[in-house]
KOLLUMDREN-35159 format. One record per residue: residue in one letter; x, y, z of N, C-alpha, C in turn; residue number from 1. Coordinates in nm, 4 decimals, decimal comma. Layout:
KOLLUMDREN-35159
{rec "a" {X Y Z} {X Y Z} {X Y Z} NUM}
...
END
This chain:
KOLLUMDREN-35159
{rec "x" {-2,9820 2,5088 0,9736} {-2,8453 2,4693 0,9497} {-2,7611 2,5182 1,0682} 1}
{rec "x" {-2,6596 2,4470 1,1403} {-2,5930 2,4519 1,2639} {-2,4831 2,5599 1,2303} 2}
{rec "x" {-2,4302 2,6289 1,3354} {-2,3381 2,7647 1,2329} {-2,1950 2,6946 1,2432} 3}
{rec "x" {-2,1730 2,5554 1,3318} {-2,0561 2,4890 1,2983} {-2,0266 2,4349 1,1086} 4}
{rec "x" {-2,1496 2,3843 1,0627} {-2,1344 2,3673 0,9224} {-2,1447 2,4991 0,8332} 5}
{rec "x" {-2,1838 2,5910 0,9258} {-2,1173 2,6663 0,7730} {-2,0217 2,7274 0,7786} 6}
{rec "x" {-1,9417 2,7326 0,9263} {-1,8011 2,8044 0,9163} {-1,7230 2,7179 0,8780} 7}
{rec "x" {-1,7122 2,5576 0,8990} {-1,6807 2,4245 0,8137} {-1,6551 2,5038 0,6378} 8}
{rec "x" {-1,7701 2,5319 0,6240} {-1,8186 2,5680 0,4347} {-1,7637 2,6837 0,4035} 9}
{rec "x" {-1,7217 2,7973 0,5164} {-1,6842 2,8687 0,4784} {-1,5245 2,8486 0,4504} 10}
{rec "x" {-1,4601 2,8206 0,5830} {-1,3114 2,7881 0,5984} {-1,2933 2,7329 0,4488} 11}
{rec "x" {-1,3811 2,6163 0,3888} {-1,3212 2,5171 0,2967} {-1,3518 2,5965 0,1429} 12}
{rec "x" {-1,3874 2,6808 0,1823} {-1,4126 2,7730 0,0559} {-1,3280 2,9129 0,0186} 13}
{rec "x" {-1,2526 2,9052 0,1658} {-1,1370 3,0374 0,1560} {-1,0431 2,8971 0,1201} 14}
{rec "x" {-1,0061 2,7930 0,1808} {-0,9415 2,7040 0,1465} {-0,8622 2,6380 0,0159} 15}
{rec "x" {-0,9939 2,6126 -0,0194} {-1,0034 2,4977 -0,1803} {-1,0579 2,5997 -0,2841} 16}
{rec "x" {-1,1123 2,7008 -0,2625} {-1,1688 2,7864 -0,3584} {-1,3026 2,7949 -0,3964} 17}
{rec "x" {-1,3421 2,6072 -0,3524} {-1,5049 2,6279 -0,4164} {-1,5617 2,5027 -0,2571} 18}
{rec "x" {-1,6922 2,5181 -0,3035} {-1,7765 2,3744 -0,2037} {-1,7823 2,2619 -0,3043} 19}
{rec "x" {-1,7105 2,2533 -0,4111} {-1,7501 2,1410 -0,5158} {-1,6795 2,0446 -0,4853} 20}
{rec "x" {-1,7128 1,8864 -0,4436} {-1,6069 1,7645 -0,4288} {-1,5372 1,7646 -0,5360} 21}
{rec "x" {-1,4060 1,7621 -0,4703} {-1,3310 1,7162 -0,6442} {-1,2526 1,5833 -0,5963} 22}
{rec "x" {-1,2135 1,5942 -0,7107} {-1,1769 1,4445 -0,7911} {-1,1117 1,3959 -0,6668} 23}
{rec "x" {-1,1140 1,2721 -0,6629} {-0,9656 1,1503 -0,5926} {-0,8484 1,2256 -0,6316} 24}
{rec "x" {-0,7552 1,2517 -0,5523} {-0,5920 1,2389 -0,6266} {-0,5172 1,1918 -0,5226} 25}
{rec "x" {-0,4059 1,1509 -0,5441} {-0,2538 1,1329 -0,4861} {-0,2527 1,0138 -0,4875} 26}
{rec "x" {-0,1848 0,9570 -0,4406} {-0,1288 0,7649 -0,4612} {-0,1486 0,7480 -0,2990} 27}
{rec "x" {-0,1918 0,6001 -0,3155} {-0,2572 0,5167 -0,2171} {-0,0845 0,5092 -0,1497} 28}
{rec "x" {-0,1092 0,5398 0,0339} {0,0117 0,4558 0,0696} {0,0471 0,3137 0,0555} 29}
{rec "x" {-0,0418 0,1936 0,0279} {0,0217 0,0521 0,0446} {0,0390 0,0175 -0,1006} 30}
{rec "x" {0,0490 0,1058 -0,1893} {0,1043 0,0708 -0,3354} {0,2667 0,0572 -0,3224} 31}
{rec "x" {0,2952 -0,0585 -0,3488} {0,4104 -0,0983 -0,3700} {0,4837 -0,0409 -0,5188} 32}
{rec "x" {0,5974 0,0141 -0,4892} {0,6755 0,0718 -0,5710} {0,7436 -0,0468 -0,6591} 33}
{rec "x" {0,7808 0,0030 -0,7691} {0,8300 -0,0752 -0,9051} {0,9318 -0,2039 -0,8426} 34}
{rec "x" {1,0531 -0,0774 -0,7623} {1,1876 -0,1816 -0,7331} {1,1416 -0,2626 -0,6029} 35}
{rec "x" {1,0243 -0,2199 -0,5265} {0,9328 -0,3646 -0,4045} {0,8845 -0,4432 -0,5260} 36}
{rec "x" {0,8083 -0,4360 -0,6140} {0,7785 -0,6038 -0,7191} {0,8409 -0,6168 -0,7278} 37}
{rec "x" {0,9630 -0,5761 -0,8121} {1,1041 -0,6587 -0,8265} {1,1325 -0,7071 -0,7287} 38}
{rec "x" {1,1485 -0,6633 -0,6301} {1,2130 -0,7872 -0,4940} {1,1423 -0,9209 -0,5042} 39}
{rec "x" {1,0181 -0,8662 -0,4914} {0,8730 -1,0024 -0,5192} {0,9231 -1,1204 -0,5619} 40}
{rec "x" {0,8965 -1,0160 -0,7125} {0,8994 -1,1555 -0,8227} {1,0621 -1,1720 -0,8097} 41}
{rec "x" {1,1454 -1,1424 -0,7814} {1,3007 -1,2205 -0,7747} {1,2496 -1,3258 -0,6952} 42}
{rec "x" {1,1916 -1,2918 -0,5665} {1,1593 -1,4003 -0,4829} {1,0917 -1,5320 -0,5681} 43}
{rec "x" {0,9834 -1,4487 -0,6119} {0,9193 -1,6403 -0,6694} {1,0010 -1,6757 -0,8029} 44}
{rec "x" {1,0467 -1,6041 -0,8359} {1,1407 -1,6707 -0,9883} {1,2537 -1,7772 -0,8771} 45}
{rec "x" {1,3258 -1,7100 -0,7741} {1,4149 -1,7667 -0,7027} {1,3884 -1,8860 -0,6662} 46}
{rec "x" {1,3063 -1,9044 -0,5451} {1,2138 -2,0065 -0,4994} {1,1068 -2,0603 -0,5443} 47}
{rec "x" {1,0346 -2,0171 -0,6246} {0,8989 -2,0627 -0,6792} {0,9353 -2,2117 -0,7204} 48}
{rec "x" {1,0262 -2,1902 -0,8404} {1,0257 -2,3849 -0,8383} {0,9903 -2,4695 -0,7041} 49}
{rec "x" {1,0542 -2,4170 -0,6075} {1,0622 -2,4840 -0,4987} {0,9208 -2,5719 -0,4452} 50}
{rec "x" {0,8751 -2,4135 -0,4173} {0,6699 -2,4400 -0,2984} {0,6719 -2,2626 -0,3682} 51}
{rec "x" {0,5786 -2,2362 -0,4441} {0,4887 -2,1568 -0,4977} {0,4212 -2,1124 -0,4104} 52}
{rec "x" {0,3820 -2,1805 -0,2533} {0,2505 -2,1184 -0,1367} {0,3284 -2,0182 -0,0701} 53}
{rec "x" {0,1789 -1,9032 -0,0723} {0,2166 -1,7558 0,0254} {0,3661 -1,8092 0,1339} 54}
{rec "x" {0,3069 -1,9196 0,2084} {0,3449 -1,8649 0,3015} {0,5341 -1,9357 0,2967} 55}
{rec "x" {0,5048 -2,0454 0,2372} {0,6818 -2,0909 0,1932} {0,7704 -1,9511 0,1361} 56}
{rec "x" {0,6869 -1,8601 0,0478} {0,7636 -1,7490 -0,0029} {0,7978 -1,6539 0,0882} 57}
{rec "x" {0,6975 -1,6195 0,1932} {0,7159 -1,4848 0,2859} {0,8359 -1,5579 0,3709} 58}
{rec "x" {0,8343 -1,6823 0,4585} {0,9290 -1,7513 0,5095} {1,0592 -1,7271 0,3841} 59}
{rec "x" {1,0881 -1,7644 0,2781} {1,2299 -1,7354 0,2015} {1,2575 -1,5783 0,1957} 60}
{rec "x" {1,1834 -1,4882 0,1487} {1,1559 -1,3407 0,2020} {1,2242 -1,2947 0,2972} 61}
{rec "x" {1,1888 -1,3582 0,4215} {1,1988 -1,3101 0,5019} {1,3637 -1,3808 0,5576} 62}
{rec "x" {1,3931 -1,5162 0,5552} {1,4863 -1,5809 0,5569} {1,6351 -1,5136 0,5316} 63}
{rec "x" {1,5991 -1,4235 0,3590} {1,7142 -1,3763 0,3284} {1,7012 -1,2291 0,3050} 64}
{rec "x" {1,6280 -1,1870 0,3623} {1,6459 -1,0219 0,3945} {1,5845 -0,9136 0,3249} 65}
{rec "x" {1,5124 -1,0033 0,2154} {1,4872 -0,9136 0,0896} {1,2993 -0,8316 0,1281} 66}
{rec "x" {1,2196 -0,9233 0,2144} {1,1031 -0,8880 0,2264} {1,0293 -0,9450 0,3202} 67}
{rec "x" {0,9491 -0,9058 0,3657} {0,8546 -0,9536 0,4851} {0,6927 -0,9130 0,4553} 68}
{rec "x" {0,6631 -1,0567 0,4531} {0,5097 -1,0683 0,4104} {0,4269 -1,1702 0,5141} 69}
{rec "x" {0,3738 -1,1154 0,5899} {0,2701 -1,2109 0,6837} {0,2548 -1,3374 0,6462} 70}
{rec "x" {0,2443 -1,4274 0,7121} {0,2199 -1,5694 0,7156} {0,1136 -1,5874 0,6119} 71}
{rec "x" {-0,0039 -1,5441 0,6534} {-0,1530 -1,5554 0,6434} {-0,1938 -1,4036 0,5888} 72}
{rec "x" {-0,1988 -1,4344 0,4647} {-0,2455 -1,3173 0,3487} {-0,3427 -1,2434 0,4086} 73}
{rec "x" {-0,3437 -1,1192 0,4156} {-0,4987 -1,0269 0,4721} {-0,4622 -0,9041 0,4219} 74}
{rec "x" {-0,4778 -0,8454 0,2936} {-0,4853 -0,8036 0,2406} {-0,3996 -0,7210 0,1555} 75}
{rec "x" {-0,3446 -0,8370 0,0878} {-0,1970 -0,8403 0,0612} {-0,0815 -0,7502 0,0850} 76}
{rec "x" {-0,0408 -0,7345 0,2551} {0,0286 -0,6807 0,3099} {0,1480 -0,7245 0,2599} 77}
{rec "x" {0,2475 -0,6278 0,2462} {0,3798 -0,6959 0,2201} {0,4850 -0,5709 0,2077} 78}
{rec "x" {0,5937 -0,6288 0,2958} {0,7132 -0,4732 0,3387} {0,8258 -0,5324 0,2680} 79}
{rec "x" {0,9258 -0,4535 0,1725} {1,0024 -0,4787 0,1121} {1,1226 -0,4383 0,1964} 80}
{rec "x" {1,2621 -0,4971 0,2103} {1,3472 -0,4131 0,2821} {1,4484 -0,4039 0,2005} 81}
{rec "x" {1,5864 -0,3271 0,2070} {1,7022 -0,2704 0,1008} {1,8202 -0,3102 0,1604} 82}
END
């Protein structure tokens, strides 16, 4: 065993307390917050009658100030603004 991994094991054990993986926690950064859907869906309630497609919506979005969403969906990126 290399003595870089165990001062690694040690540090993370004065650290965290133990060598045991623990759980997942904290919130993902590209989770969109409550009042960003609301912008959303105002958007397609607004326009949706209109053209329902990604990219007619990110164009109205973006048109009137409320949000900016890529043309071309890749992985459903989308920036809300205030």
């Amino acid at each position: 065993m290399s003595d870089d991994r165990v001062h690694r094991w040690r540090a993370r054990r004065l650290d965290v307390g133990t060598l045991e993986d623990l759980a997942p926690g904290g919130v993902a950064l590209h989770v969109l917050l409550p009042w960003e859907e609301q912008a959303v869906l105002d958007i397609v309630e607004r326009w949706g009658t209109i053209d329902r497609s990604h990219r007619k919506l990110a164009h109205r979005g973006s048109y009137t100030g409320q949000v900016w969403v890529p043309k071309q969906p890749s992985g459903g990126s989308c920036a809300v603004t205030t």
